[in-house]
N, C-alpha and C positions, 0 to 999 in steps of 0.2 A: 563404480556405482551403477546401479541397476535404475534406469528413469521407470516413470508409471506412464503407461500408452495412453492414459487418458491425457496424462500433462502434456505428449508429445502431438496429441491431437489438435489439442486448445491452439487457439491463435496467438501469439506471443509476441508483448508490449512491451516498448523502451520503457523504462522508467526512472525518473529523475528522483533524489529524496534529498528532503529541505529539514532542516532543523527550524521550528520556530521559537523564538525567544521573545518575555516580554518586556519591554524597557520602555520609563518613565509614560504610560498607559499605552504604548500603540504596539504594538507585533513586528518584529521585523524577522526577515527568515535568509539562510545561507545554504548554499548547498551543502550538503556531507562529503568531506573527503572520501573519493573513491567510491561513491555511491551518485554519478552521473549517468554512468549507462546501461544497467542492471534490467536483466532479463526477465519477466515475469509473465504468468498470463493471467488472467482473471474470469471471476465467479460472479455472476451476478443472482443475488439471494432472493431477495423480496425489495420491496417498494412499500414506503409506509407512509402516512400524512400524519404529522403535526396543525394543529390550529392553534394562533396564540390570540392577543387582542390585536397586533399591530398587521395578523393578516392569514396567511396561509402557507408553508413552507413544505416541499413534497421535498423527505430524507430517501437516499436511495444507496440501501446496504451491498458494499460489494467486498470480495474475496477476492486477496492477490496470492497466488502459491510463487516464492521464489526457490529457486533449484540452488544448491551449491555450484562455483565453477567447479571443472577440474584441478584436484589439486588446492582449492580454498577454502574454505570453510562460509557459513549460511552468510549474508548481509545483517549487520546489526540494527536493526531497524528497529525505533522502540516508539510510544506510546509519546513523546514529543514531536514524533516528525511529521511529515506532508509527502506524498507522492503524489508526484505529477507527469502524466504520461505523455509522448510526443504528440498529442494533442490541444493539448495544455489545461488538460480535464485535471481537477485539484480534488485529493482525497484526505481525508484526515483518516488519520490512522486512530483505533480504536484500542484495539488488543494485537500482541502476536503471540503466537506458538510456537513452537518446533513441534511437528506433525510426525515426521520421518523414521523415529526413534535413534538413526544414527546421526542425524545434524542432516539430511538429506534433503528434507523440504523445512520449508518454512511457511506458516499460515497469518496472511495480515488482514484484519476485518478492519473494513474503514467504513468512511460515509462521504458520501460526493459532495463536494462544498461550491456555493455558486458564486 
């Protein structure tokens, strides 16, 4: 597989991914099998404000590209999960993609949860 010099450029982050589920009203979340230490790096897009009645909440859209290992195919990472980086920065995931054409990258738009 042929990487992109830009992905190889970017500074590249642990990432952990959670499943959340919701039960009798409260959330509770698990890691994903085999989806503990998954290599990523990230995009950071734009910054937007929301204003509600109860205050002020600053959303901050960012872009994760994951690369297949060798030999494996992309991480399934879907529109349920949580990625959280060795910082313990919490993202919700949005949308993904497969960008690559061959299964080669993968694109996750989240939103930084505080």
């Amino acid at each position: 597989m042929i990487k992109s010099r830009l992905q190889e450029r970017r500074t590249q982050l642990t990432i952990t991914v959670k499943v959340k589920t919701l039960s009798s009203g409260q959330y509770s979340e698990a890691t994903v099998s085999g989806m503990s230490a998954l290599t990523a790096t990230r995009e950071q897009r734009d910054a937007f404000e929301i204003t509600d009645d109860a205050g002020t909440q600053v959303l901050v859209s960012d872009v994760f590209w994951f690369e297949a290992i060798a030999g494996a195919s992309l991480p399934a990472i879907e529109e349920q999960h949580v990625l959280i980086d060795a910082s313990s920065v919490r993202y919700e995931v949005l949308s993904v993609a497969d960008q690559g054409g061959d299964g080669d990258r993968l694109r996750v738009m989240t939103k930084r949860l505080r």
